[in-house]
KEZADREN-256776 format. One record per residue (C-alpha): x negated, y negated, z; residue number from 1; residue in one letter. Coordinates in Angstrom, 2 decimals, decimal comma. Layout:
REM residues N
> X_Y_Z_num_residu
> X_Y_Z_NUM_A
...
REM end
This chain:
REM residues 493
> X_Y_Z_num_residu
> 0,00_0,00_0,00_1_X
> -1,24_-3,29_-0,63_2_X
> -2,75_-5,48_2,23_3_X
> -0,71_-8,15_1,72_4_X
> 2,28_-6,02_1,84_5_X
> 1,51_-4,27_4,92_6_X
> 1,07_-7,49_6,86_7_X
> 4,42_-8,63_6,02_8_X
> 5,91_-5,18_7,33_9_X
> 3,92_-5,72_10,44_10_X
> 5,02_-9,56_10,68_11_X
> 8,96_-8,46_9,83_12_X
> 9,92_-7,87_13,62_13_X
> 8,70_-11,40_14,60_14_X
> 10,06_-13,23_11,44_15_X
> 12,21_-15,87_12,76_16_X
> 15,60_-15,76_12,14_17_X
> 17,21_-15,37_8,18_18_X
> 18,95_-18,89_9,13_19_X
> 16,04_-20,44_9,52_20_X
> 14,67_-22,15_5,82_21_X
> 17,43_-23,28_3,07_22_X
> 17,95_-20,44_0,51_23_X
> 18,73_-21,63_-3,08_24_X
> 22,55_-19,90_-4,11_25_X
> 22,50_-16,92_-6,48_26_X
> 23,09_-16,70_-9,84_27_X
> 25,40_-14,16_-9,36_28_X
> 27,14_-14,28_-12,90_29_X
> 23,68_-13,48_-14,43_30_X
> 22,96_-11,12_-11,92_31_X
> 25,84_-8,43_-12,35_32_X
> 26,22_-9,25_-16,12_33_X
> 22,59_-8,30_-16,60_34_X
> 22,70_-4,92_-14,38_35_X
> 21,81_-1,38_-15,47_36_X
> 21,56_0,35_-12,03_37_X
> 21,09_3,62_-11,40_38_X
> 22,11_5,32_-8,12_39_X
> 19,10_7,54_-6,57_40_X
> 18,25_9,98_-4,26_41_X
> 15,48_12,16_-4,42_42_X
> 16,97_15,44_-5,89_43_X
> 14,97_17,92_-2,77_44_X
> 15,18_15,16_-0,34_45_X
> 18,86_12,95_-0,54_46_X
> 20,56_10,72_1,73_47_X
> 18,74_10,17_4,62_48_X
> 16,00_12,62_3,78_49_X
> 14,34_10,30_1,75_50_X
> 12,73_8,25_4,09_51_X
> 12,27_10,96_6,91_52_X
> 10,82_13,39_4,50_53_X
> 9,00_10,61_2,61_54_X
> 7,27_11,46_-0,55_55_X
> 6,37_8,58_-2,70_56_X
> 4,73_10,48_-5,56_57_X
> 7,86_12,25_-6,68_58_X
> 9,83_8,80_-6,13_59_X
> 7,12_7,07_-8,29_60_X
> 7,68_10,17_-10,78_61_X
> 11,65_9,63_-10,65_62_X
> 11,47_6,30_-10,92_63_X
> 9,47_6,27_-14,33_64_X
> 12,23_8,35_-15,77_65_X
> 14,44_6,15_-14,63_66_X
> 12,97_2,98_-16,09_67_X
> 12,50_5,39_-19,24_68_X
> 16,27_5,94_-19,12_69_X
> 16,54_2,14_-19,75_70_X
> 17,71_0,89_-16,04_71_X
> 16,09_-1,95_-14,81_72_X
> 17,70_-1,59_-11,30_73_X
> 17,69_1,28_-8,64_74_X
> 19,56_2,21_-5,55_75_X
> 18,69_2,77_-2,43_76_X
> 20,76_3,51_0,49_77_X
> 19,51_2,92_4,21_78_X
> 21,33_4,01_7,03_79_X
> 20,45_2,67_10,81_80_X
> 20,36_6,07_12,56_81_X
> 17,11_6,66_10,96_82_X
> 15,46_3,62_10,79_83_X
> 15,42_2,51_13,94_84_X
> 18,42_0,49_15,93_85_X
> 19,22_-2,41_16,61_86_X
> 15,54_-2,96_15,48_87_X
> 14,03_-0,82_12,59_88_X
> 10,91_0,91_13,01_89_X
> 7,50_-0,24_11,34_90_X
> 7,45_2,88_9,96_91_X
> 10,61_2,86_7,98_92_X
> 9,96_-0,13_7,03_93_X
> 6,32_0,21_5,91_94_X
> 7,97_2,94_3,39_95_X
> 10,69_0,40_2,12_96_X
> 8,47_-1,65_1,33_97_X
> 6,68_0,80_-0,35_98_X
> 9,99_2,08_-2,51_99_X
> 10,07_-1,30_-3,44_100_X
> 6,83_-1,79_-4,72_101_X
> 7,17_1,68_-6,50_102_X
> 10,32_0,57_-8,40_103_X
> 8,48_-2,61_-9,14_104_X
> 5,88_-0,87_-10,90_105_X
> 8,25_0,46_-13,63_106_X
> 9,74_-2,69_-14,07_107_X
> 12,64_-1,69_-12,09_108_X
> 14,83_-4,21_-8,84_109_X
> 16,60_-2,91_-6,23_110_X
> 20,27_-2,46_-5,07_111_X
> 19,65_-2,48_-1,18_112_X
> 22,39_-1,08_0,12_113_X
> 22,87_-1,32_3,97_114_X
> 24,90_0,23_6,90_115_X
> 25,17_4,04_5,39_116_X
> 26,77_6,52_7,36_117_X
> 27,94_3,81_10,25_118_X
> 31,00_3,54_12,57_119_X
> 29,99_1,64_15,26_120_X
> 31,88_-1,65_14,29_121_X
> 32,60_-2,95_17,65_122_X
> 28,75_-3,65_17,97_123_X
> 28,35_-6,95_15,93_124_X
> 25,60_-8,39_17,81_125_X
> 23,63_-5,07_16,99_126_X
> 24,56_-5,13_13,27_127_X
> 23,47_-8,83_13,06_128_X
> 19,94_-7,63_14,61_129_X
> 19,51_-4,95_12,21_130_X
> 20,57_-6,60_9,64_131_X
> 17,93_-9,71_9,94_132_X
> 15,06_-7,15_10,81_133_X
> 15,62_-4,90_7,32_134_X
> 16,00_-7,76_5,10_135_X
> 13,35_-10,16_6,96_136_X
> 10,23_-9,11_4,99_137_X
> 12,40_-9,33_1,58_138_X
> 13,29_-12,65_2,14_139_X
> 13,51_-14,44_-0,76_140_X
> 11,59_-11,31_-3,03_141_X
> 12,71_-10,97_-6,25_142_X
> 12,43_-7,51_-6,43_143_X
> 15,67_-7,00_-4,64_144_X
> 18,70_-7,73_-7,14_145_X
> 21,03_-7,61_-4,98_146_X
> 22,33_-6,34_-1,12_147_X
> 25,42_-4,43_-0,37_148_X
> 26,35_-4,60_3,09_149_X
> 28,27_-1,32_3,25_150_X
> 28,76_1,74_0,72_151_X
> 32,35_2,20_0,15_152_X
> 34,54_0,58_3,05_153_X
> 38,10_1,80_3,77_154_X
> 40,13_-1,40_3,72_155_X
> 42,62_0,80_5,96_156_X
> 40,42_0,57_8,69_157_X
> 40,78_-3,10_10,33_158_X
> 38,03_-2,69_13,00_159_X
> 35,79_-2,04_9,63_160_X
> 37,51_-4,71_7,79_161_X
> 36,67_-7,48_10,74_162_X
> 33,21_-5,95_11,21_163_X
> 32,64_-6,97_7,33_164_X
> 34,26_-9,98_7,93_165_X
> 31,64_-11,46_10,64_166_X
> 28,47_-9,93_8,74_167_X
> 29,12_-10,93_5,36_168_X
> 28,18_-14,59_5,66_169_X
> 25,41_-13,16_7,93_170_X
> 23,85_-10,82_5,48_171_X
> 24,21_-13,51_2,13_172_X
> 21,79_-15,99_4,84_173_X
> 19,60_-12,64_5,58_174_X
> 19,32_-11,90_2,33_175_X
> 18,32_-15,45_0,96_176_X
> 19,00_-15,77_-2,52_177_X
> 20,03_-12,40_-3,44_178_X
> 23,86_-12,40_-4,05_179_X
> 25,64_-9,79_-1,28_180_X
> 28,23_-7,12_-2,19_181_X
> 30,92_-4,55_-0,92_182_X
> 32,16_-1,68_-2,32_183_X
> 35,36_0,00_-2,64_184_X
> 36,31_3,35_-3,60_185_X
> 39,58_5,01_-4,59_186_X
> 42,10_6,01_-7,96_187_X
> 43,45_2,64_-7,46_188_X
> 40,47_0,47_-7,38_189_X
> 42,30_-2,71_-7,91_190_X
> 44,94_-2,61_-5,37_191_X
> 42,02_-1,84_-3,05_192_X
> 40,30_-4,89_-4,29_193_X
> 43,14_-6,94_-4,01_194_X
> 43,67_-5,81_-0,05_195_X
> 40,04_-6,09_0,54_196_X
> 39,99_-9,61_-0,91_197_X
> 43,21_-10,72_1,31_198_X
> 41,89_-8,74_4,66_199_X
> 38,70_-10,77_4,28_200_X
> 40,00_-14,26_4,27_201_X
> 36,94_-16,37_3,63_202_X
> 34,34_-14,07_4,37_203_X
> 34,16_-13,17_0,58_204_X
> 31,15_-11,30_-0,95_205_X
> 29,54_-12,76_-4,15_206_X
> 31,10_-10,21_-5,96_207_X
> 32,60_-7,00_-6,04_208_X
> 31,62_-3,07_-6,71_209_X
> 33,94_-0,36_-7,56_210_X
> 33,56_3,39_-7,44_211_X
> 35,61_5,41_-9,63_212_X
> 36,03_9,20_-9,86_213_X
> 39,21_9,54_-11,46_214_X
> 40,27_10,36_-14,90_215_X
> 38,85_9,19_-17,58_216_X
> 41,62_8,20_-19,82_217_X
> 42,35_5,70_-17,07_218_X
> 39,08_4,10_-16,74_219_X
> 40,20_1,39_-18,96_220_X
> 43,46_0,51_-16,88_221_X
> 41,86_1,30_-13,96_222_X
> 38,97_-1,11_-14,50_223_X
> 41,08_-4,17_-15,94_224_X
> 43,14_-4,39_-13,29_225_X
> 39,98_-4,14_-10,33_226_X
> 38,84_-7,46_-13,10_227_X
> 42,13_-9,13_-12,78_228_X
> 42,16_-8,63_-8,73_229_X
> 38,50_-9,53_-8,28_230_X
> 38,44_-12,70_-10,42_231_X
> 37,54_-14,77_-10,40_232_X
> 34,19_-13,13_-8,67_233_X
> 32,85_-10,79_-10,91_234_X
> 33,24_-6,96_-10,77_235_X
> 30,44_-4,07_-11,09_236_X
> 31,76_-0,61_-11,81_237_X
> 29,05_0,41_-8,92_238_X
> 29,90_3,94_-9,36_239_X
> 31,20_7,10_-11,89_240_X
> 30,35_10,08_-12,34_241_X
> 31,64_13,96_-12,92_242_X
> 30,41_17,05_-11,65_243_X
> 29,41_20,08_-13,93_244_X
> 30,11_22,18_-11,05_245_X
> 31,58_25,23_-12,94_246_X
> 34,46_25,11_-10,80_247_X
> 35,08_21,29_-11,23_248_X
> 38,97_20,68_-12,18_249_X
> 39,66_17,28_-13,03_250_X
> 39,51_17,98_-16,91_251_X
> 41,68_21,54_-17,49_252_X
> 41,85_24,20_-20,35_253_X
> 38,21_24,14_-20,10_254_X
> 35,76_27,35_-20,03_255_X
> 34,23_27,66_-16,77_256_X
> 30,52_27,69_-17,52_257_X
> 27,93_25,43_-16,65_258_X
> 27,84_24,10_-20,75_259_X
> 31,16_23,37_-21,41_260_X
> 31,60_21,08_-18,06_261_X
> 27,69_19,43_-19,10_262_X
> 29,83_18,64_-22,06_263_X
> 32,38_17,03_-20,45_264_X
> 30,38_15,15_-18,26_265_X
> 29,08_13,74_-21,48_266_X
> 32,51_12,84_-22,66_267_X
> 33,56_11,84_-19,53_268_X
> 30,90_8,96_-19,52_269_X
> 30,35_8,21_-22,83_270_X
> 35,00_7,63_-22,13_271_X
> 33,85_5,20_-18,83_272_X
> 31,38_3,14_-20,18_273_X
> 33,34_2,68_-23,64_274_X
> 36,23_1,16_-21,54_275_X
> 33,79_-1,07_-19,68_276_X
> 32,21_-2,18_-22,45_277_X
> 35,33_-3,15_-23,76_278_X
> 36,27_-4,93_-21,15_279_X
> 32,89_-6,98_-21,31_280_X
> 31,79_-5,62_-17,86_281_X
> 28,06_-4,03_-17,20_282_X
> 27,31_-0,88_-18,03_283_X
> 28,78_1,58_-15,18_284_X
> 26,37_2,79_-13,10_285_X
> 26,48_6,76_-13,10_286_X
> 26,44_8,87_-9,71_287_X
> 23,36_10,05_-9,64_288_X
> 20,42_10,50_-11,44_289_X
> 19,95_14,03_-10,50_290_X
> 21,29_16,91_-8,95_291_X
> 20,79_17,87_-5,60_292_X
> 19,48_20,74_-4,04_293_X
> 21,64_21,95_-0,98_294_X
> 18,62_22,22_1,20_295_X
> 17,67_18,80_0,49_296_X
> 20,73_17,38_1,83_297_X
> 20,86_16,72_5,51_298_X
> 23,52_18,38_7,29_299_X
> 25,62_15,27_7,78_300_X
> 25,74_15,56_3,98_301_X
> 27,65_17,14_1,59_302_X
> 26,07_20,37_2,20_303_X
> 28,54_22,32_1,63_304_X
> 31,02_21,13_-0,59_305_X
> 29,38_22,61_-4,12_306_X
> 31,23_19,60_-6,48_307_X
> 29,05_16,94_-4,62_308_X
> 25,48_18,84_-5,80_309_X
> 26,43_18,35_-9,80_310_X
> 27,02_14,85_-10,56_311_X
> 23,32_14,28_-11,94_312_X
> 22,19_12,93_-15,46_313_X
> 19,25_15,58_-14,41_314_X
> 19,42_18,90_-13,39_315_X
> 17,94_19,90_-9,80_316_X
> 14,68_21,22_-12,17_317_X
> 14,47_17,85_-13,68_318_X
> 15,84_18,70_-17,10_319_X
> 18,43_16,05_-18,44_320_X
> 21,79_17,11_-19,42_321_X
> 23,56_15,14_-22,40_322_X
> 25,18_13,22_-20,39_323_X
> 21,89_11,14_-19,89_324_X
> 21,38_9,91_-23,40_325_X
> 25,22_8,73_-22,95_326_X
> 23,82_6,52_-20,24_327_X
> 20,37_5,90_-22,07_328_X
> 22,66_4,28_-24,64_329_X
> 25,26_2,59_-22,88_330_X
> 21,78_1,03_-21,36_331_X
> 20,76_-0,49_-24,69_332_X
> 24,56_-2,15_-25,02_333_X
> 25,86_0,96_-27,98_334_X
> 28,73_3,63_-26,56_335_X
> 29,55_5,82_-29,83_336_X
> 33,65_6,77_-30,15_337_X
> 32,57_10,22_-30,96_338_X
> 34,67_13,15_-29,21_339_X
> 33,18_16,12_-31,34_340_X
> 36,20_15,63_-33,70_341_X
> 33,87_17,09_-36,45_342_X
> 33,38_20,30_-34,14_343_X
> 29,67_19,52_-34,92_344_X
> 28,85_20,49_-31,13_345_X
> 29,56_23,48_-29,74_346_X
> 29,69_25,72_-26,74_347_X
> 28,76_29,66_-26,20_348_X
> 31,67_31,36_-24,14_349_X
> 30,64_35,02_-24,26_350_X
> 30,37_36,37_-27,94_351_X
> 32,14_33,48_-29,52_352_X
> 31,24_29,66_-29,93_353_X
> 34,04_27,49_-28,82_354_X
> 34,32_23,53_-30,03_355_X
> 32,69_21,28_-27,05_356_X
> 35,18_19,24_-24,86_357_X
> 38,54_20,87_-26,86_358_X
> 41,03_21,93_-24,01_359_X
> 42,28_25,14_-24,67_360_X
> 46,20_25,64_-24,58_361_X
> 48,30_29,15_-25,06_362_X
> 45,07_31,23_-26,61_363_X
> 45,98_34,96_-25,14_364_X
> 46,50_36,42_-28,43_365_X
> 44,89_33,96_-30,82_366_X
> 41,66_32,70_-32,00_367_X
> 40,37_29,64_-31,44_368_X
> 36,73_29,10_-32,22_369_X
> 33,93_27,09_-34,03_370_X
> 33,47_28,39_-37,33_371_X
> 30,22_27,30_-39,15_372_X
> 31,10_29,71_-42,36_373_X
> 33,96_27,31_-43,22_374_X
> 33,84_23,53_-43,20_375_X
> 35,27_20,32_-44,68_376_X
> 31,84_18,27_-43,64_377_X
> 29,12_18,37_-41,22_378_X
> 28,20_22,25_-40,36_379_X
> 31,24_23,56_-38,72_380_X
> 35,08_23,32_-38,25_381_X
> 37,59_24,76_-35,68_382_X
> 39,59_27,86_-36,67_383_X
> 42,93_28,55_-34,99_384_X
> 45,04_31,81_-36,18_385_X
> 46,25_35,33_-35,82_386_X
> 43,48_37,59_-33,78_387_X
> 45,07_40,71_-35,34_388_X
> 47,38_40,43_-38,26_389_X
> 50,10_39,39_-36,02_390_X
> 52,04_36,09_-35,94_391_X
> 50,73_33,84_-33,70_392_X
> 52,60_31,83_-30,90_393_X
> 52,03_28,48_-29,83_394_X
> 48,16_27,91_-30,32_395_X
> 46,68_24,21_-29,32_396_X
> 43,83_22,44_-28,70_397_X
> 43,66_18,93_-27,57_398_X
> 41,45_16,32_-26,78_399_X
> 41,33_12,97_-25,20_400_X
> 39,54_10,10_-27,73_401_X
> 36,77_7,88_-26,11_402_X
> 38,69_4,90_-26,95_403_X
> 41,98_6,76_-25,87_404_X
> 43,64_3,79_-23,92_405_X
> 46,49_2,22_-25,84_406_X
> 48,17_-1,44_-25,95_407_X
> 52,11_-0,97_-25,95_408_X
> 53,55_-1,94_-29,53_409_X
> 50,40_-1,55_-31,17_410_X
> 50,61_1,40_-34,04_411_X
> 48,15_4,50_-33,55_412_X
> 47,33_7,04_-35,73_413_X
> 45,87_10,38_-35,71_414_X
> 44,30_12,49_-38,20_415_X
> 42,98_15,83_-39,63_416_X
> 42,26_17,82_-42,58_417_X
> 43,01_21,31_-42,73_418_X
> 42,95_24,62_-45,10_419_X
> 44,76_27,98_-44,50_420_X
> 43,16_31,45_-45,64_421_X
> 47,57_32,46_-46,49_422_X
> 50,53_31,60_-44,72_423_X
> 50,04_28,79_-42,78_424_X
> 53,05_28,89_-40,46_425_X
> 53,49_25,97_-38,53_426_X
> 50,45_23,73_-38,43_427_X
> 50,01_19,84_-37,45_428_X
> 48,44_17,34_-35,47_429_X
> 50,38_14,90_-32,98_430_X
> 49,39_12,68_-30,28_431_X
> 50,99_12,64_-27,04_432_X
> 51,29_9,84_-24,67_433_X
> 51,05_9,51_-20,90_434_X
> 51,35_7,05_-18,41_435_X
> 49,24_5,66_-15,66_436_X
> 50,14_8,60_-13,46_437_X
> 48,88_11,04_-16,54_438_X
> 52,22_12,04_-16,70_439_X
> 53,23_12,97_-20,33_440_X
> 56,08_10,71_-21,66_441_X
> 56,48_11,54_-24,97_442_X
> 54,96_13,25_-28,75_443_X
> 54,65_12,88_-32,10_444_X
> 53,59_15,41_-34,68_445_X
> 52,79_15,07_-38,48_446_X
> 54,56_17,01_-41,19_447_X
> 53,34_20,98_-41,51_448_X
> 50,23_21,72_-43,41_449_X
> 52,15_22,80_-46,62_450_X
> 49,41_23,50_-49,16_451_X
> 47,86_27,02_-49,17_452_X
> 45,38_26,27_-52,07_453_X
> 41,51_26,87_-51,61_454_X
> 41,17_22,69_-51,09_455_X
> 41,66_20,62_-47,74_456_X
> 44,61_18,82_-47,23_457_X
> 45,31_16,10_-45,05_458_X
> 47,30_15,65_-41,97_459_X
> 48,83_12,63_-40,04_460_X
> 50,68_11,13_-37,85_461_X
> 51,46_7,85_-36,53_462_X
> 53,69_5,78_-34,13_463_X
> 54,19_3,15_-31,84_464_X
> 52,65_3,33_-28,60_465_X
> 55,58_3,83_-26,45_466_X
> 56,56_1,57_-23,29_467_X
> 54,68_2,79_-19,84_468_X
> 51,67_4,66_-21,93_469_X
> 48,44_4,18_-20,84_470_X
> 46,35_6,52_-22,94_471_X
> 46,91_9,36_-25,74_472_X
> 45,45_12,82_-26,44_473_X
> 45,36_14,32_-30,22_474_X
> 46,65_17,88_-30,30_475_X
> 46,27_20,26_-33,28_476_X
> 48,80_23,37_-33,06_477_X
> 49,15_26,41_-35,00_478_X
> 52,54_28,44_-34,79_479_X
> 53,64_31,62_-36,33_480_X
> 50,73_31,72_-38,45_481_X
> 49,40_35,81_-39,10_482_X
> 46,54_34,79_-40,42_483_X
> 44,04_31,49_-40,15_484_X
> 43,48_28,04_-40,48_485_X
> 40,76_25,51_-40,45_486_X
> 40,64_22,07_-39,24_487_X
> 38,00_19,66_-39,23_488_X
> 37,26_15,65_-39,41_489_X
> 39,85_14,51_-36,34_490_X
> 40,52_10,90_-36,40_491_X
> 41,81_8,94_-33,87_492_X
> 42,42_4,68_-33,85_493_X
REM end
């Protein structure tokens, strides 16, 4: 560590107080709109193991890949218990200082986030103490982008609500120049904002961070109406993510193997950051960088809940999954509207290859795979038919578009090209429509595929988005049909 560095650490617990010298006000606009954060934790040594288990080469290692990912920000999350209360050890500090320095040298500032894993809100005099110690020897450093006084606060708590009340204004002096956050978490993000914002009175932060988990159809909703409740402070979508835990449900009809939810990860947050992009906010910051390995995770952690060990861009070994070039490029300011409606990307299930991030519906007695013998373009297209001579039933696959939010009134279409090897039964595409509750409120479907020559023919479908609907999926169907057909080039917009 550098000399000069280590004699500020030493000098932190007998810096005067964060009051004491003028601070000049953030630039807070500039701040979030510039952001491309990354949430961190060591992938062996999360939560509070990272600074009790310290190991600054493989931070220094991480946070290279990071920087390589395109963030220029980091994460990190400090939590009293460990540190040292109400005043922090030299120690910890001497190693937050060094984090710092580490992200520094890959070009990357820091989110500080404060007050992890606390409940002891009756102690305000305490807070205030740690508080000034932690964020004394930053004063005024430009390394740290920004403070957040507390990771995810339940505005249905009032005795946490009053406690961030009173240290808000204390922590934006503490932090001295560095705008101050809080985040909020829930399916509803903006009528959490909105409570938050009312329950704090005047005590405001300099803007506010939202952590979403839900679907991602709704991201777009979702995120426009934290905007509208936030404003006119700006928002940061602080937190996303989905876990390719095999077991994961949120998205269903999908095979449960460790590739086919990696590929919906990829759609989920290639879906997330299109909708904040569209709504001119930052990129959202993904939960995490990297898996974590249970025996890394201290036991007040999620040790045993197997969801909360797959949200990483990385595997636990370090490999990326594809959901990190989704990030990578939502970085540089591009989100593609891809969602494999070329079947170009596939998945292995078994012996067969089935079409990435497709949902499966009604498939007992039918086949429904990739097929790279018969295509339109590209290398492959999806076949849906008869798996032995036998008239199929209702055979579907559907899919929610990146861009799959809708504006009430405004016209959609969706559409596909498709072949049959005979008798075609009953084949079309249609788009169905739900509402912000992802309930389904109504369908369309196009005419039947009629031709049975050798060529493609096209398929369509459009319609007025109906009152209530918030977002659409695109459904191809076979019915009926004793042989095959192929489909391939789905459009959605």
């Amino acid at each position: 560590m550098r000399l000069a560095a280590i004699l500020l650490v030493l000098s932190a617990l007998a810096a005067p107080s964060a009051s004491a010298a003028p601070c000049a006000a953030p630039d807070t606009a500039a701040t979030v709109a510039g952001l491309k954060l990354m949430a961190y934790y060591p992938s062996d040594n999360a939560w509070t193991y990272m600074w009790t288990r310290w190991r600054p080469a493989a931070i220094d290692a991480d946070f290279g890949r990071i920087a390589r990912l395109g963030a220029n920000t980091v994460r990190l999350v400090v939590a009293p218990e460990i540190t040292g209360y109400p005043e922090p050890g030299r120690r910890f500090l001497g190693r937050l200082e060094q984090a710092l320095a580490l992200a520094d040298r890959h070009g990357l500032r820091v989110q500080l986030t404060l007050f992890d894993w606390w409940g002891s809100y009756d102690d305000l005099d305490g807070s205030k103490r740690w508080a000034d110690a932690v964020l004394a020897p930053f004063r005024g450093d430009p390394r740290v982008a920004f403070v957040e006084l507390k990771n995810e606060l339940h505005v249905s708590d009032p005795q946490a609500v009053a406690w961030a009340r009173e240290l808000l204004p204390h922590v934006r002096a503490a932090a001295c120049g560095a705008p101050v956050t809080i985040s909020a978490v829930g399916t509803e993000p903006g009528e959490t904002v909105r409570a938050l914002r009312e329950q704090l009175g005047a005590s405001q932060p300099d803007f506010y961070d939202i952590h979403y988990f839900g679907r991602a159809e709704l991201a777009y909703l979702r995120f426009s109406e934290a905007l509208r409740a936030a404003a006119p402070l700006p928002l940061l979508v602080g937190e996303v993510g989905y876990s390719t835990w095999a077991g994961n449900g949120l998205v269903h009809g999908l095979p449960h193997t460790r590739d086919a939810r990696e590929a919906a990860q990829e759609h989920y947050l290639r879906t997330v950051q299109y909708a904040a992009r569209a709504l001119g906010l930052p990129a959202a910051a993904p939960w995490v960088y990297a898996d974590f390995d249970p025996k890394g995770i201290p036991a007040r952690g999620p040790r045993d809940v197997a969801p909360e060990h797959h949200f990483g861009l990385h595997r636990a070994d370090g490999t990326p999954k594809p959901a990190a070039a989704v990030v990578r490029d939502a970085f540089s300011g591009t989100v593609s509207q891809g969602f494999n409606g070329g079947f170009e990307s596939g998945i292995r299930v078994q012996d067969k290859e089935l079409p990435a991030v497709w949902q499966i519906r009604g498939a007992a007695h039918a086949v429904v795979r990739r097929d790279s013998s018969v295509f339109r373009s590209g290398t492959a297209a999806l076949r849906l038919g008869s798996k032995d001579g036998q008239a199929t039933g209702r055979v579907a696959v559907h899919v929610s578009p990146v861009a799959a939010f809708l504006e009430t009134g405004r016209i959609y279409e969706a559409a596909v090209w498709a072949r049959a090897a005979g008798t075609a039964g009953t084949t079309t595409i249609g788009i169905e429509w739900y509402d912000r509750e992802a309930k389904r409120i109504g369908a369309v479907s196009s005419e039947p595929l009629r031709t049975l020559s050798s060529g493609w023919a096209r398929l369509s479908v459009s319609a007025v988005a109906p009152p209530g609907a918030a977002f659409a999926h695109v459904v191809l169907q076979t019915a009926g049909n004793p042989t095959a057909v192929w489909l391939d080039d789905v459009t959605f917009g």
